[in-house]
C-alpha positions in Angstrom: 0.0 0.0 0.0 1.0 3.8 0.4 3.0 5.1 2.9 2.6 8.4 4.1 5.6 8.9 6.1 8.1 10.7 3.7 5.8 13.0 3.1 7.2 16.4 4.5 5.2 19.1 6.3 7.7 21.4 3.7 5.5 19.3 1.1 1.9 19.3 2.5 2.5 23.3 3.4 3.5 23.9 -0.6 0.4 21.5 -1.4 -1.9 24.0 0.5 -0.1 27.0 -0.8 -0.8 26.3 -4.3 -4.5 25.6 -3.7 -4.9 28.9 -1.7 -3.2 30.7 -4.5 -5.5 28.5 -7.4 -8.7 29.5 -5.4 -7.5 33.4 -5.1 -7.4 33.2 -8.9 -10.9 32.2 -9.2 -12.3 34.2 -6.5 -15.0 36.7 -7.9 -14.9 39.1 -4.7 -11.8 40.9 -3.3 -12.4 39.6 0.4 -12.2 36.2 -1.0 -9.2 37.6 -2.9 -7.1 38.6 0.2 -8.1 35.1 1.7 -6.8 33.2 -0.1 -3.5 35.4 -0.4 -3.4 35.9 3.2 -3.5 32.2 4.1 -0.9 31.2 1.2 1.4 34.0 2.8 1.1 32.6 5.7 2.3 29.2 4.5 5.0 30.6 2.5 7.9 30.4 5.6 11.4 30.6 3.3 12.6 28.8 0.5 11.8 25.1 -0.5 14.5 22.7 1.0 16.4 25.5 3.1 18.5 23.3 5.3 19.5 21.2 1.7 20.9 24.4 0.7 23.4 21.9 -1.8 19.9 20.5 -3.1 20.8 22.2 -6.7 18.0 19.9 -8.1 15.0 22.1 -6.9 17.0 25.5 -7.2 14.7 26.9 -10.4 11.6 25.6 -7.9 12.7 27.5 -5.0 13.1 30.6 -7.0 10.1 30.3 -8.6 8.2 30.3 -5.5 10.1 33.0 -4.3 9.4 35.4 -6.7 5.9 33.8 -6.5 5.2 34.7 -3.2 7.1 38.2 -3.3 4.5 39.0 -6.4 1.1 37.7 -3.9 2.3 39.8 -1.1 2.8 42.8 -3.6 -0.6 41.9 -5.1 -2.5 42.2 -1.7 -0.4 45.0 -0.7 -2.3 47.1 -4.0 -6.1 44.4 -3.4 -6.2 46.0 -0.2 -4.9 49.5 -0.3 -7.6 49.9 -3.0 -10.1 48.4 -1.4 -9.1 50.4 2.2 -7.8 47.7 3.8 -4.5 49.5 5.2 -3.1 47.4 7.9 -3.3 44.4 5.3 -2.1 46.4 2.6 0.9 47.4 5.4 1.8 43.9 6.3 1.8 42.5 2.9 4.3 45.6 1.8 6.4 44.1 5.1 5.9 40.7 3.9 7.0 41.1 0.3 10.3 42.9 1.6 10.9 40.0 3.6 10.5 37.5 1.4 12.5 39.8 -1.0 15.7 39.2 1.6 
């Protein structure tokens, strides 16, 4: 049967970002919008395979999901200063200049 166990929480956390950033995509309200942002932010804790850092094999994927995440924090950042939404708008400017680092 199927094993579970080398499943990484690194893995399931990139699983759940994706979905969160699919179902921002097709959100038809902004509240829905920042959602789904918000929680895939909040997934997004450094690059993929940080402690591998000799892991050369998933370098184009860690980058990608970098620049990813710096462009959905940046996104939100403009979704909610439009929409009034400051403090969100405030931490996702914070958040994208972190990730940026």
């Amino acid at each position: 049967g199927y094993s579970l166990e080398n499943i990484t929480s690194q893995e399931v956390d990139l699983y759940a970002y994706t979905e969160h950033v699919q179902q921002a995509e097709r959100a038809s309200d902004w509240t829905a919008r920042r959602h789904h942002w918000s929680a895939a932010l909040e997934l997004y804790r450094g690059e993929l395979y940080a402690d591998d850092r000799y892991a050369d094999w998933c370098e184009s994927e860690r980058q990608r999901l970098k620049q990813g995440a710096i462009r959905l924090a940046s996104n939100l950042a403009r979704l909610c200063q439009a929409n009034g939404d400051l403090e969100t708008a405030e931490k996702a400017r914070d958040r994208a200049q972190e990730i940026e680092r």
